[in-house]
C-alpha positions in Angstrom: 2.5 7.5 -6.9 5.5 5.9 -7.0 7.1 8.3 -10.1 11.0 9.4 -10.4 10.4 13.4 -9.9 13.1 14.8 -12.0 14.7 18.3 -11.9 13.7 20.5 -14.9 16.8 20.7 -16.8 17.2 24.3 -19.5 16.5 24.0 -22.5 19.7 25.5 -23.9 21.9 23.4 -21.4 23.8 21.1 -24.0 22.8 17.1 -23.3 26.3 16.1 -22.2 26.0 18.2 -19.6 21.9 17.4 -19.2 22.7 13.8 -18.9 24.7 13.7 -15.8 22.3 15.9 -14.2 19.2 13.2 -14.4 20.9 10.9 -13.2 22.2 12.4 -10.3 18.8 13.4 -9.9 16.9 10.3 -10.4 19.1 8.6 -8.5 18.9 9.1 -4.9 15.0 8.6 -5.6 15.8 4.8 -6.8 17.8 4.8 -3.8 14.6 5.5 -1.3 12.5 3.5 -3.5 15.3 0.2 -2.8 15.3 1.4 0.7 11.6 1.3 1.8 11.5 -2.1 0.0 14.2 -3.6 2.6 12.2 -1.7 4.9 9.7 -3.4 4.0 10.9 -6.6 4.1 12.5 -6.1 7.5 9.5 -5.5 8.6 7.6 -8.3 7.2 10.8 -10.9 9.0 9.8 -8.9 12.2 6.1 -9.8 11.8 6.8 -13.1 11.7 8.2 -13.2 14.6 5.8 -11.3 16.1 8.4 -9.0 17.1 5.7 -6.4 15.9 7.0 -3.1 17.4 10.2 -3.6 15.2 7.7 -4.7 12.0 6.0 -1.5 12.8 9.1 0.9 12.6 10.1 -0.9 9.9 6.9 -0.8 8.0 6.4 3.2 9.2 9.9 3.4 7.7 9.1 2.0 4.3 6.0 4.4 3.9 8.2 7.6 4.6 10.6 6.3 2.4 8.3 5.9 -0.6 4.9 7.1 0.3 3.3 4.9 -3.1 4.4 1.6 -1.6 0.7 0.8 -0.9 1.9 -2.8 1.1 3.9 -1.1 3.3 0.8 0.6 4.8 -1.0 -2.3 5.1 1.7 -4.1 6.9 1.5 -0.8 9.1 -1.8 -1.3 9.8 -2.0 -5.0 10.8 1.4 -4.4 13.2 -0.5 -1.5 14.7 -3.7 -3.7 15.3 -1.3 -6.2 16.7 -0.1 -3.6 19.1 -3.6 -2.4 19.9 -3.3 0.9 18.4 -6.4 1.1 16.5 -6.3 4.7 15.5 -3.0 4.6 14.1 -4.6 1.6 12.6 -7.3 3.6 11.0 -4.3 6.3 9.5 -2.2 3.3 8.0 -5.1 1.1 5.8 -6.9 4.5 5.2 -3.6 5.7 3.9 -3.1 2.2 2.1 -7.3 2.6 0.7 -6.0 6.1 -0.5 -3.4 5.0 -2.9 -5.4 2.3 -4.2 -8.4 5.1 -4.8 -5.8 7.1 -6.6 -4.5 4.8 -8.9 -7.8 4.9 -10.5 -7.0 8.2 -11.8 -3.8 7.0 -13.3 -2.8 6.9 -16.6 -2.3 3.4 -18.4 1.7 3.8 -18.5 1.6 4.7 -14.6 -0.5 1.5 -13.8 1.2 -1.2 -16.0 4.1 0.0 -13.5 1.8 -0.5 -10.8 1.0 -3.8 -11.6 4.9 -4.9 -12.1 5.4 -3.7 -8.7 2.7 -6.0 -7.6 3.7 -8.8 -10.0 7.5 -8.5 -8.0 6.0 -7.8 -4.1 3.6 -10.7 -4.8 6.7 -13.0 -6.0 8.9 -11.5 -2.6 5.9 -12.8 -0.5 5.1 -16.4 -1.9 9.0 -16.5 -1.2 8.3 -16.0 1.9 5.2 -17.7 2.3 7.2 -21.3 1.3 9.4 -20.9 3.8 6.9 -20.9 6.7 5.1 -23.8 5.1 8.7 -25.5 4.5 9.7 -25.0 8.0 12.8 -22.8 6.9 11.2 -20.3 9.2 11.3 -21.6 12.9 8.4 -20.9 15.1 5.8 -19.1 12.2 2.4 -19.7 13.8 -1.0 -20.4 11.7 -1.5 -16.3 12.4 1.4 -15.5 10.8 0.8 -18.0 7.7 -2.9 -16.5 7.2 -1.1 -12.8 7.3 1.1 -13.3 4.5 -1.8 -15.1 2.8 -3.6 -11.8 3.5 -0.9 -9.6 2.2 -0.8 -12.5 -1.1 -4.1 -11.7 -1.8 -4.4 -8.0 -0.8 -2.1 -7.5 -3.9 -3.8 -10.3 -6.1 -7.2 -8.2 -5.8 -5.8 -5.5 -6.5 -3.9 -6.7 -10.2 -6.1 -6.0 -13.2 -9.1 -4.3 -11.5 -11.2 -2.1 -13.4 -11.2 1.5 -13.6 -14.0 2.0 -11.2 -13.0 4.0 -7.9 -15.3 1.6 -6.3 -13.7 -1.7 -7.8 -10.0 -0.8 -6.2 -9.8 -1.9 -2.9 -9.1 -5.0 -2.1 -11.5 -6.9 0.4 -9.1 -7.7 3.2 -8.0 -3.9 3.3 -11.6 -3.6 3.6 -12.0 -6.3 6.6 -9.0 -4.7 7.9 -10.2 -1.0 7.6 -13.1 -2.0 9.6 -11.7 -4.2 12.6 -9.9 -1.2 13.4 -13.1 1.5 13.6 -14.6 -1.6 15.3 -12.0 -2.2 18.1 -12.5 1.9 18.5 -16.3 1.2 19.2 -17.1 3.5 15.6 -19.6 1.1 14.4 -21.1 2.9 11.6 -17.5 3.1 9.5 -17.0 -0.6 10.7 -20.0 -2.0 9.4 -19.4 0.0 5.8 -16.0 -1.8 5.1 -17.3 -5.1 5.8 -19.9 -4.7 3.7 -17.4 -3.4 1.2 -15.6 -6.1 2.2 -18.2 -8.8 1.7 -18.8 -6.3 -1.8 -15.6 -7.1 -3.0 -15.7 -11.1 -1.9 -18.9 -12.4 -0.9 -16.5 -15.7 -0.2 -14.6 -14.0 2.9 -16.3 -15.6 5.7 -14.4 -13.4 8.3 -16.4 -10.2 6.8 -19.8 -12.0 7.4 -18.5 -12.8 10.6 -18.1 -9.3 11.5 -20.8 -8.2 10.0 -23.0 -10.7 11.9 -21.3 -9.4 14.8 -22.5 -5.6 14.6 -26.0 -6.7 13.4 -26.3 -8.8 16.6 -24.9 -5.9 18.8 -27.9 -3.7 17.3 -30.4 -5.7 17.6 -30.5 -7.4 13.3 -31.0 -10.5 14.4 -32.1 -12.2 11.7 -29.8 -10.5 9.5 -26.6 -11.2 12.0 -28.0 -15.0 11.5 -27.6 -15.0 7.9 -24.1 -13.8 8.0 -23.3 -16.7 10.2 -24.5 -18.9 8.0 -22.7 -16.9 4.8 -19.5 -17.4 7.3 -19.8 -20.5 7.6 -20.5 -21.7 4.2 -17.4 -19.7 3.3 -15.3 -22.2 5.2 -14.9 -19.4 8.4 -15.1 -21.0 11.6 -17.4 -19.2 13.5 -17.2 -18.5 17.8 -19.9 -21.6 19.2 -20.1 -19.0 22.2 -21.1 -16.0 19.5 -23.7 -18.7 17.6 -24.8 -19.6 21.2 -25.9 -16.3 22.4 -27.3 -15.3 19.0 -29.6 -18.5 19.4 -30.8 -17.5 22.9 -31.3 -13.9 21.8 -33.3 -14.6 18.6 -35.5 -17.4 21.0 -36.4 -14.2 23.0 -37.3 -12.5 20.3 -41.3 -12.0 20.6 -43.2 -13.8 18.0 -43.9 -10.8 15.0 
């Protein structure tokens, strides 16, 4: 993930010398690591004002900069959905699911640095997240709000999860994961992240909608109803027009 890679220095080299040699080493690695984090940041000011074709440079930036910087991935992959391209989308949050998969493998050292990472990129974005409810930031829309809240909890999800493989990623990478394959018509991968999704937190009401979405489109009807209703008693608001047509097409449904 995110480790310093430092040249292998000979054994017989005497540690004056060795010293000097680290550092000069390690250090233009801290300096990429800095980098992608104003990159990342940059790209998060961008997104808020929907100027999301800067946010995504800035965000592809960050990730070539320091390819462990899970965030920046998933701030890839929401500027590419805002864009409408879905399967670069599908690259960036399957890039972002990848990392989070791998840190199960990680040692205990490697994730307590993981988790200070978060602990700092979780305190960057409630920064930022009081200054759109503050009105420091001038025009931030409700959409913009719930992304940061998004990105908040993406990272909250993700502190302190077990071990399991299965148990590492976050629900809203999941929901996001899936509104891609969705929007690219691949309903089989979009209907297995929101169920991860809905896995990971029955409570996220946009999941069940989704879900209740592709179980309408294929006939579940029944089952696309009870999402609505998980939806809604989630606090998700769902489409009257979607609840409208699901009503006349389970009133057609021939009597079993």
């Amino acid at each position: 993930m995110r480790h310093v890679f430092l040249a292998l220095v000979l054994a017989l080299a005497a540690a004056a010398a060795a010293a000097p040699a680290v550092s000069a080493q390690g250090l233009p690695e801290q300096q990429r690591k800095d980098s992608a984090r104003k990159h990342y940041r940059a790209g998060e000011e961008f997104m808020l004002s929907e100027a999301f074709d800067k946010a995504e440079a800035e965000f592809k930036t960050a990730t070539e900069e320091d390819p462990g910087l899970a965030l920046a991935f998933y701030g890839l992959g929401q500027a590419r959905m805002a864009l409408k391209q879905y399967p670069g989308a599908v690259e960036a949050y399957t890039a972002c699911k990848d990392l989070f998969l791998r840190e199960a493998n990680m040692d205990r050292r490697a994730k307590a640095e993981m988790d200070r990472q978060r602990r700092d990129e979780i305190h960057e974005l409630e920064e930022s997240l009081a200054r759109v409810r503050g009105g420091q930031i001038k025009g931030a829309t409700p959409a913009q709000q719930t992304a940061l809240e998004q990105r908040i909890s993406v990272l909250k999800d993700a502190q302190g999860r077990a071990d399991s493989p299965a148990q590492q990623i976050p629900a809203e990478l999941s929901l996001g994961l899936g509104s891609a394959y969705f929007r690219l018509n691949q309903m089989d991968p979009a209907e297995q992240n929101f169920r991860a999704a809905v896995g990971a937190n029955p409570k996220l009401g946009a999941a069940h909608n989704n879900l209740a979405v592709i179980c309408m489109l294929s006939g579940r009807l029944d089952e696309a109803d009870r999402e609505i209703k998980a939806a809604e008693k989630a606090g998700f608001t769902v489409s009257p027009r979607f609840k409208d047509d699901l009503k006349q097409r389970l009133s057609a449904k021939p009597k079993s």
